[in-house]
N, C-alpha and C positions, 0 to 999 in steps of 0.2 A: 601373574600380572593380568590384567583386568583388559582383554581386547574390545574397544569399539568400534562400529563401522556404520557410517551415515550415507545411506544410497539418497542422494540428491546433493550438486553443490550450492545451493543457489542461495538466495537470500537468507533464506533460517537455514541454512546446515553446514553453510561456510562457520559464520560468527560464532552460531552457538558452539560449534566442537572446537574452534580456536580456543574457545575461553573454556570448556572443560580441558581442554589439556595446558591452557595454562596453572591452570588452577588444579589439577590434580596430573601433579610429573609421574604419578606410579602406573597411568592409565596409558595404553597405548589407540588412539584415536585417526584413524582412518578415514576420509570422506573421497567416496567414490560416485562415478559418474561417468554415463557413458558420450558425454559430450566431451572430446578431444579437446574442443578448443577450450573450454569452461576448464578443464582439469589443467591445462599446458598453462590458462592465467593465473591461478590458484599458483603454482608454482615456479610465476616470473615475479618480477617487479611490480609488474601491472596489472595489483587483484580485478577482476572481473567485476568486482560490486567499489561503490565508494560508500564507507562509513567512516566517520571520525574515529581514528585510535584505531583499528582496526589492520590498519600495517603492524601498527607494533604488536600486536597479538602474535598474527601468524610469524613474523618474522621469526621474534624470539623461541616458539615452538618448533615450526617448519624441519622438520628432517631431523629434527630429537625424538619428540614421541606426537606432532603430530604430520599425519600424510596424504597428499591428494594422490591417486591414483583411477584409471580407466579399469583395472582386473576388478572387476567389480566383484565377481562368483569365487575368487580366490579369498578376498577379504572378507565375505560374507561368511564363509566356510569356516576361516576362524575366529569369528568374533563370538563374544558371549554376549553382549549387549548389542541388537542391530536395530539403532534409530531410523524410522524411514521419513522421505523430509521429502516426497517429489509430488508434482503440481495434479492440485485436483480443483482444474479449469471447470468452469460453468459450461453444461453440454449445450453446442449449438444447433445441435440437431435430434433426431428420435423422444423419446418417451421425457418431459421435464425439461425440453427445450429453452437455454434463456432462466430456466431457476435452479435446476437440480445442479448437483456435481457430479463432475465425469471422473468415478472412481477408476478406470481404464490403467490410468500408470501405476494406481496403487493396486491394483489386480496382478497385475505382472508383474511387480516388486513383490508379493507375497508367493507368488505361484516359482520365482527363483529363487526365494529363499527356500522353500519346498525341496525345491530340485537339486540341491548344491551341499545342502545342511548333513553334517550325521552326528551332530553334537546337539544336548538343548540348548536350548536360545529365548534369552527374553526381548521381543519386538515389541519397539516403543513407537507409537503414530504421534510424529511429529508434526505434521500438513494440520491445516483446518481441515475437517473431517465432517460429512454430516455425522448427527446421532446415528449409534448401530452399526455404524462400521465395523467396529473391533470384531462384532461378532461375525459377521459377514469374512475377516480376514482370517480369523481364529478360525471359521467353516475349510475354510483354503488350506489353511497348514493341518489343522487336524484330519483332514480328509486324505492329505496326500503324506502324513507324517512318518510314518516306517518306524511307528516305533519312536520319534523323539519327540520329547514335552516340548512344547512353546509356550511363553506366558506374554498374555497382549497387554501391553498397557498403552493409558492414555495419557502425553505429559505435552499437552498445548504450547504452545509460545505465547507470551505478551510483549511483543520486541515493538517498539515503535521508532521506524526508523529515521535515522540523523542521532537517534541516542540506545542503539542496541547494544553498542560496547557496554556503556554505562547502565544500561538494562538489568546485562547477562554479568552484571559484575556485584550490582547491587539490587536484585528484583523485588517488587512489592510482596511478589508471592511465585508459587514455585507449586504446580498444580501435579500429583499424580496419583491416574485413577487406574484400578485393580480390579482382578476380580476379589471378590471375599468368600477363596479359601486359603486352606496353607499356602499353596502352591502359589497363589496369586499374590497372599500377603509378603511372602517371603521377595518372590520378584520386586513389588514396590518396595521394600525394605533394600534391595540391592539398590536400586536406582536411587532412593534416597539418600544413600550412604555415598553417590557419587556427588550429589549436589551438597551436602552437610560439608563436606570439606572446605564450602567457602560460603556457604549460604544458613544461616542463622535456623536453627531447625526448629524453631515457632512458625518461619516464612514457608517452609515447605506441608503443604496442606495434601493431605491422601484423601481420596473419593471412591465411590463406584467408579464403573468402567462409563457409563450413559452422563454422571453427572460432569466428570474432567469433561466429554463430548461438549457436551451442550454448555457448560461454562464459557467455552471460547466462543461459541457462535453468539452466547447474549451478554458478552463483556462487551466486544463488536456493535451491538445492535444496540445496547446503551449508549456507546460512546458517538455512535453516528448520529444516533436522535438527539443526542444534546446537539449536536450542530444543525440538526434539519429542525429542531426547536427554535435558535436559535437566530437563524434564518428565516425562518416565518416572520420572527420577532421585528426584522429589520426590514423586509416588505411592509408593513406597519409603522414602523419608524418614519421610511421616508414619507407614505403616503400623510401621518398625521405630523410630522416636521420635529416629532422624537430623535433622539440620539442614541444609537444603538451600543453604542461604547459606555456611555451613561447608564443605562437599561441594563446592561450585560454587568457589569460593575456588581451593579447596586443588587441585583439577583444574587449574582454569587458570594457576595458578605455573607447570606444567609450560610448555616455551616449545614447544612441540611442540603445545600444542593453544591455548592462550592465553587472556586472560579474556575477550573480548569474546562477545556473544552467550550468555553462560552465567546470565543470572536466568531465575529460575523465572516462571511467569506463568500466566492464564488461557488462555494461548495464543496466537498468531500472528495478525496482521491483517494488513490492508493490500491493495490490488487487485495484486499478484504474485506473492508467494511462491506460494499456494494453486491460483492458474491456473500460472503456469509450473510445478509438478510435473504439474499435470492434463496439461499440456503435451507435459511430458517422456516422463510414461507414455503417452501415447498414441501419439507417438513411437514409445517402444521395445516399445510393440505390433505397431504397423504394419512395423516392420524386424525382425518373428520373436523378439524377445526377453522373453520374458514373467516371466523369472527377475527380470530388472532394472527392469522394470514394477514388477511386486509389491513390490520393495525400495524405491523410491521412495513407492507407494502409503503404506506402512508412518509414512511422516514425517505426511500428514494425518491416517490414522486416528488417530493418539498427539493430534493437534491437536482433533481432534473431541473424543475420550475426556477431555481434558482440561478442555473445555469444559464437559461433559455429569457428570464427574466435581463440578466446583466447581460446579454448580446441584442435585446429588445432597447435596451438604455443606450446603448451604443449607439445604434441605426439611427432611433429615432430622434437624439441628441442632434444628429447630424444631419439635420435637413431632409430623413427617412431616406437614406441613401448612402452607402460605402462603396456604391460599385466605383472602381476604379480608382478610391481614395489609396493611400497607402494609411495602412495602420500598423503600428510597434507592437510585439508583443512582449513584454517582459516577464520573464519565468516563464518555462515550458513545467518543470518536475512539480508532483504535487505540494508538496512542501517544499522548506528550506532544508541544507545541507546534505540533501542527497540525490542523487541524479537519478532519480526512479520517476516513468514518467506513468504506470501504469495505472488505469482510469483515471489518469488527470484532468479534472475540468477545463483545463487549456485545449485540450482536445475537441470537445464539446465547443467551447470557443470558439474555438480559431477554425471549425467547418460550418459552424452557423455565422460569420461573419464571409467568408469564403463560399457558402450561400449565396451571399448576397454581394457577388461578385469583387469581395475585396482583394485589395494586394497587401500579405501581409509580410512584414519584418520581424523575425522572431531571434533574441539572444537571451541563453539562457547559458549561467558561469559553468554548470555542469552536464549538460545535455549536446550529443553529438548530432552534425545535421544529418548523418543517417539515422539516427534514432525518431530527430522529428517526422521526418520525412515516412519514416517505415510505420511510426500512430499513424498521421493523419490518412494513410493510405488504409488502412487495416480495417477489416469492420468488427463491432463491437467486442466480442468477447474472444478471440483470436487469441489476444496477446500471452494467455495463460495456457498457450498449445504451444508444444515444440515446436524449436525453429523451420524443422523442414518443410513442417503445415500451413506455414507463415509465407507469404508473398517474399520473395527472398530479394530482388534488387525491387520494390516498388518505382512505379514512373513516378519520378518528382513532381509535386504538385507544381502546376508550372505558377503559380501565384503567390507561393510561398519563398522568400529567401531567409537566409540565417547568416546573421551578422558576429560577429566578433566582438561588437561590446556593446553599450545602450546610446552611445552617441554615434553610431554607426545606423543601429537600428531604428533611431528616432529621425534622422537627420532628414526634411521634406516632409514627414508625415501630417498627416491630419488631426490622427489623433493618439492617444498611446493607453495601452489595456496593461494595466498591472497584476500577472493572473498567481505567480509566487511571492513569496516572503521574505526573496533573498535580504540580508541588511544591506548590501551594497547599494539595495534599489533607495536606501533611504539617504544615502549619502553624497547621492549626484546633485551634477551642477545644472540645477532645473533652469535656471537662469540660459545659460549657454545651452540647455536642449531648446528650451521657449524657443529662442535666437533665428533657430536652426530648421522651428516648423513652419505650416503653411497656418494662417491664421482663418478661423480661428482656432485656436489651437486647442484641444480636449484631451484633458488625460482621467481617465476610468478606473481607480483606483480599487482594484476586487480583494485586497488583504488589508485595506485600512493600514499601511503602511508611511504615506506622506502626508506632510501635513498642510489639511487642502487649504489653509485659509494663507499661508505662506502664499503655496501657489498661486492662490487667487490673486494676491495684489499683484504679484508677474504679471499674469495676465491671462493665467490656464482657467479653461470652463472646467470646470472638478464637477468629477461624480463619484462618490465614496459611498459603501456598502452601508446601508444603514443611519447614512448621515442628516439631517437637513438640506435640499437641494441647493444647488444653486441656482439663484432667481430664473439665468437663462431657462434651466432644464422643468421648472415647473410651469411651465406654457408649455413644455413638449407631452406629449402622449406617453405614459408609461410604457406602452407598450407597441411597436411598431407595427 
């Protein structure tokens, strides 16, 4: 029987090893971790992460052939396959400060597989990873080996989540890089032969060990530039009275660039996009390229600007002043149907308006108000450090409250910032929020999710990402 053990439980090593053990009953699949609480939610009622479908995975598996456990060195020890999946945060300090990755926890997940092992073992790097890692962890275990072979492979994640179940059930592709020789072919040949049991063996693609690396950092850095593309496009829109939904459309008919990825937005979230470019330019620093640096760079800044843009639309809509206003914020998580709120633009948000002394209202269906509370407290790149490094009870902003539903959190406001995608947001009763504010009343639509000319005859000042303004907001200054 085929032992696996994934040292991290977190986002990629919960879902992905539920659905290898759903999908292959002959494998026995361990995910360990040395966070008590993470492994104790893993195996209550109340998983630790929300993704759709994803109860029913582990359910069905849970205490068959798959298991969350803390004995981390015991699990290690027997697995033949040891996926490692643990956070490799953006370092906020020393050498590459703000771009590089802090390989720290994957140093010490390779140095106790070292120490524990007396069997060989093929180590799969599951984490985003810069280029050259592998070799770097392959230095680790070959150094301290005693005599047992390791084979490193590279087998990236494309999980996009709200649809990772559906991902890891049906993926575009199925990435794994080797060395090329026996010994290396053969390891990719193993792990192949775990994903062929339910994944189409055209979809699973073998590489070098550098090219699987770097595939995941510039699938990322594509997919973000089409949004910070994108977004540039809709600063334009509004300034020449274009429609960016129109524009965006009509672009992606072309089958050469396609529609996905092309709504306009507050910007980009999520714990990847934004490290994997910091990533990549840091990279193509340190290898002499600073032309390609800069080119990449160019996708965040549009990210930032865009952020900084819709909280400049806000302010200066409103008579170049929020101090003291109440504003709603709708959606805290960067996307719809999942409660992650990691580099979410709402963040960015909701402190540049809180700048400028606002009082904000924020309800979001899946986000806890210590979760808001412990972002907005946090500074930047924190969130991808373990908990103990983390400000553990942060002081409540005192100008922030979290409401319970959206007529809770609109009721008195000035104006209302739509910063997720939730569908609920589309389904309320604007009528009875209008009702309920202080006039005049301004809602800031940042997912092009309502439809503002509805609004408009209520009576709402509409400002939509990319849209034609509204007469009010072109007398105001774009920019506060």
């Amino acid at each position: 029987m085929v032992k696996i053990c994934c040292i991290g439980a977190g986002y990629v090593g919960g879902p992905t090893m539920a659905v290898i053990a759903l999908k292959c009953p002959s494998i026995e699949v361990v995910v360990v971790d040395i966070s008590v609480a993470r492994i104790n939610a893993w195996n209550s009622d109340q998983l630790p992460i929300y993704e759709p479908g994803l109860d029913d995975v582990v359910k069905q598996c849970r205490g068959r052939n798959l298991f969350f456990s803390t004995e981390v060195e015991k699990h290690v020890f027997e697995a033949d396959i040891i996926f490692v999946s643990v956070n490799t945060p953006t370092k906020t300090r020393g050498l590459g400060a703000g771009k590089a990755a802090d390989l720290t926890y994957w140093e010490s997940a390779a140095r106790m597989i070292a120490d524990v092992s007396k069997s060989d073992k093929i180590v799969v790097e599951k984490s985003t990873v810069p280029v050259k890692t592998a070799e770097a962890i392959e230095k680790i275990l070959t150094h301290n080996s005693k005599g047992i072979n390791y084979q490193i492979l590279s087998n990236p994640e494309f999980l996009a989540e709200g649809t990772a179940i559906q991902d890891l059930f049906n993926p575009d592709r199925v990435l794994i890089g080797g060395r090329e020789t026996p010994e290396g072919q053969k390891a990719v040949q193993a792990l192949k032969d775990v994903y062929t049991q339910w994944v189409p063996e055209d979809r699973v693609l073998t590489t070098n060990l550098w090219s699987a690396e770097l595939s995941k950092l510039a699938a990322n850095a594509f997919l973000a530039q089409r949004i910070s593309s994108v977004n540039a496009i809709s600063a334009l829109c509004e300034a020449t009275g274009a429609n960016i939904t129109e524009v965006a459309y009509s672009v992606g008919m072309d089958s050469r660039i396609g529609p996905k990825f092309l709504n306009a937005s507050v910007g980009f979230g999520g714990s990847c996009f934004q490290k994997d470019i910091l990533n990549l330019v840091y990279i193509c620093e340190c290898n002499g390229l600073p032309e390609v640096a800069n080119y990449w760079k160019q996708v965040i800044k549009i990210n930032d600007y865009q952020k900084s843009r819709f909280v400049n639309r806000v302010v200066s809509s409103m008579f170049n002043t929020v101090s003291g206003k109440k504003i709603a914020v709708l959606g805290f998580a960067f996307k719809k149907d999942t409660g992650d709120t990691r580099e979410t633009p709402a963040i960015d948000v909701c402190k540049g308006l809180l700048g400028d002394k606002a009082s904000i209202s924020i309800y979001d269906p899946q986000v806890t108000e210590d979760q808001i509370q412990r972002d907005l407290a946090m500074n930047k790149f924190d969130w991808d450090h373990p908990i103990h490094l983390q400000p553990m009870s942060p002081t409540a902003v005192k100008q922030v409250a979290v409401a319970w539903d959206a007529y809770e959190a609109t009721k008195g406001a000035h104006g209302i910032c739509i910063l997720t995608e939730w569908d609920e947001f589309k389904a309320l009763d604007y009528q009875r929020i209008y009702d309920n504010m202080q006039k005049p009343a301004f809602l800031f639509d940042g997912r092009n999710v309502v439809d503002a000319e509805k609004l408009r005859e209520i009576g709402f000042i509409v400002y939509a990402i990319g849209k034609p303004l509204d007469p009010w907001l072109k007398d105001m200054p774009a920019v506060a």
